[in-house]
C-alpha angles and dihedrals in degrees: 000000000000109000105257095234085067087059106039110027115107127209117173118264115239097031111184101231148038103206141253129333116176095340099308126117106245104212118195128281126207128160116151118187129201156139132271102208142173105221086058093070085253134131132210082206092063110032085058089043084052099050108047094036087244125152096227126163126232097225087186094059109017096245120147105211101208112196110137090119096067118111129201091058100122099160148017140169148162115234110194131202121230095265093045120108115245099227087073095077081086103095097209094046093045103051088047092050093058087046090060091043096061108059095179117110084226096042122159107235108185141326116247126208119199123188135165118244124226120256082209095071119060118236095257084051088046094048089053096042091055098040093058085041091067102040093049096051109014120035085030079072096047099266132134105231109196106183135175123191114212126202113170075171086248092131091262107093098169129171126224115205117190115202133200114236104201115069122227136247137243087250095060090249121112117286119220118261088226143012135197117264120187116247106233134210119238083261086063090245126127111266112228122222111213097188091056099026095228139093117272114253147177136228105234118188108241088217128040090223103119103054117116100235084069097066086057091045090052088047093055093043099053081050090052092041100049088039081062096053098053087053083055098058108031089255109157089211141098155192135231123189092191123104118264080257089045085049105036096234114143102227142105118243122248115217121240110269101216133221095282093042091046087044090056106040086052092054088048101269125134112224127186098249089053092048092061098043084049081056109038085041091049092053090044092068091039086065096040089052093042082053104048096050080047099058090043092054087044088059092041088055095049087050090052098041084062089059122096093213129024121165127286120242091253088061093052099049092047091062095053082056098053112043100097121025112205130093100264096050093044089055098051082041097052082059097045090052100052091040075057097054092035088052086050095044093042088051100042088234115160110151138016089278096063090046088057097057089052087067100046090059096050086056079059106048087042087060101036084059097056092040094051089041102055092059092046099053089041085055095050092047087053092044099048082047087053093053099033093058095038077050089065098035097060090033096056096030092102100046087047088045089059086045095064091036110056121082112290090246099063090042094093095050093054095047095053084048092052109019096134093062097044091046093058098037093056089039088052090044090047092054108033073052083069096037103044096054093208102321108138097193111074112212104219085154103056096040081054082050097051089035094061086040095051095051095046086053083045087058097043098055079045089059091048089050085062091053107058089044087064092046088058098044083059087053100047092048087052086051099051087046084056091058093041095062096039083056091057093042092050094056093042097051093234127144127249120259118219127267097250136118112256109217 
């Protein structure tokens, strides 16, 4: 059975800071990169609409993005490269621009970066910190970097930055994102291809935007560029872009909540998602906690050990025994001193030594959980996402199936009539397509299977976790009966007994 404080407990969601490390203050880091696409059912019109509350137009597919309601934006702006039009510092000129521009049905529209904005710096200093951000490593490179910082003051200021993905020309018109480059023979000469009667060539990105040594370039930059602005400002805290492993630190990760998760858990609604960083953040202080009492009863043991003379066990036993002396406590007594002597026997411990083992091995098993846990709740993300997405796929396959078989000219009417379906079947589709690698068959029934196999795994190492609480709570009875005992003797002169079973 899973301890009931893993269940219930509740620790907020979002929590600025992950603790101490050396003696510095390790503020949270967060920086999320992806694409806007359009084969994905998204719009680069509405997603910067969105984003800086603004009323702008699609002119690609007719759609009006609304969002001049929204609260927490409390800045936007449009930062241009050298070769950009100027006209394009106007945000609704410029995303449809880059609508009209892609012409693919699975385009690419632009790249966001999220990150989360440090509560140390003030809004003037993060508008700053993230202006400089984006000209440094963004429109440097030729992109238009259109950002917009939010702050509802709910202690997550965060900053979206939309990006656009083509160059620009000298000329100030769109470049193009790859060009074609000859294949060449070892003798440096082009290779003809009789089938196709033409020479073999290559696609070559015209950027190098997309590679993915680039999104760990832009993470350590926005840690190097936040670290120097605490320096700045005299602020005792930093950031570190490095996984909780890269960094040694002994946790399990939350997920990003996202903006409608984060909507509805600040209105009081449980979302998945929250659910499972209440969770992962509970058990985090539940090892902390485990960890910490262990440490303290690991240099309890190496003090003793340095002492001649330290209690017997039947010392130690007797003065369980003896603390209260009515009924009711001798009888709870009675119970804590046999659970004591059980624990000892159980365990074969005689002597500090033994004791000491005991720990050890509790430093072992504490590690061995959160090592066999990480895996394990990685695997069942995966897993929910698996069956979640092969759920839509099946459920909206018909509607999309009409959709690709009616007349052209009364395709646009049943879209709009049933965008959100299409949307999420060809989002599932596009997505079991890079799962799957060719397969053709999607094994619902075997990802249930492994599903049902991982969290039982998940409440078995749960389990073990209780145990060893429990473990620890014997120990640390037997620890404060020690000193106990040493206190008595003290003030009764008497000399200290050694540490051995009587049998």
């Amino acid at each position: 059975m899973v301890c009931a404080s893993l269940r219930d407990a509740f620790d907020p969601v979002g929590s600025k800071r992950n603790g101490i490390k050396g003696g510095m203050i390790i503020a949270i880091y967060h920086l999320s990169i992806k694409i806007i696409s359009r084969g994905k059912g998204k719009s680069a019109v509405a997603a910067a609409a969105y984003r800086s509350a603004e009323k702008i137009t699609n002119d690609y597919d007719g759609i009006t993005h609304d969002y001049t309601k929204k609260g927490g934006v409390v800045h936007t702006q449009i930062i241009l490269p050298e070769n950009a039009p100027p006209e394009y510092a106007d945000r609704s000129i410029l995303w449809n621009a880059v609508e009209k521009i892609e012409k693919s049905k699975n385009s690419q529209l632009a790249r966001e970066v999220e990150l989360a904005l440090p509560v140390e710096l003030s809004l003037k200093q993060n508008i700053y910190l993230v202006r400089e951000y984006c000209r440094k490593h963004f429109v440097s490179a030729g992109m238009i970097a259109d950002f917009a910082i939010h702050d509802n003051k709910n202690g997550n200021p965060h900053a979206h930055i939309l990006l656009t993905t083509r160059p620009f020309n000298e000329d100030k018109s769109w470049g193009s994102k790859q060009r074609k480059e000859y294949i060449l023979d070892s003798n440096g000469d082009k290779i003809y291809d009789k089938k196709k009667r033409q020479y073999k060539c290559k696609s070559v990105p015209s950027t190098d935007w997309n590679e993915q040594s680039k999104a760990e370039e832009w993470r350590t930059a926005w840690e190097d560029s936040v670290n120097t602005a605490f320096e700045e400002h005299g602020v005792d805290s930093r950031i570190d872009y490095r996984s909780y492993k890269r960094q040694g630190i002994d946790k399990i990760p939350t997920v990003h909540l996202g903006v409608s998760a984060s909507q509805m858990e600040r209105k009081g609604i449980s979302t998945e998602r929250g659910n499972h960083n209440r969770m992962v953040a509970n058990f985090n202080r539940e090892l902390r906690q485990l960890r910490a009492r262990i440490v303290k009863l690991d240099k309890w043991i190496k003090s003793e050990s340095t002492n001649t003379t330290p209690p017997t066990l039947y010392d130690v036993i007797q003065n369980i025994l003896s603390r209260q002396e009515t009924q009711k406590y001798r009888n709870f007594n009675l119970k804590a001193a046999s659970q004591a002597l059980l624990f000892l026997q159980r365990n074969n411990i005689s002597d500090i030594a033994g004791l000491e083992n005991k720990i050890k091995s509790m430093y072992s098993n504490q590690s061995e959980i959160r090592n066999k846990m990480k895996p394990i709740k990685r695997r069942l993300k995966t897993l929910d996402e698996h069956i979640k997405q092969s759920n839509y796929y099946f459920e909206f396959k018909g509607i999309y199936q009409k959709y690709q078989s009616i007349k052209p000219k009364y395709q646009a009417d049943f879209y709009e009539n049933n965008r959100r379906e299409i949307t999420l079947y060809e989002s599932a589709k596009t997505y079991l397509d890079g799962v799957m690698n060719g397969h053709t068959k999607i094994p619902r029934k075997s990802w249930g299977i492994e599903c049902e196999r991982s969290t039982v795994e998940k409440d078995m190492l749960y389990r073990e976790y209780c145990l060893l609480k429990t473990e620890v709570q014997e120990v640390e009875k037997i620890k404060r009966s020690v000193y106990d005992l040493i206190k008595v003797n003290e003030r009764q002169g008497q000399p200290q007994k050694s540490w051995d079973m009587e049998r």
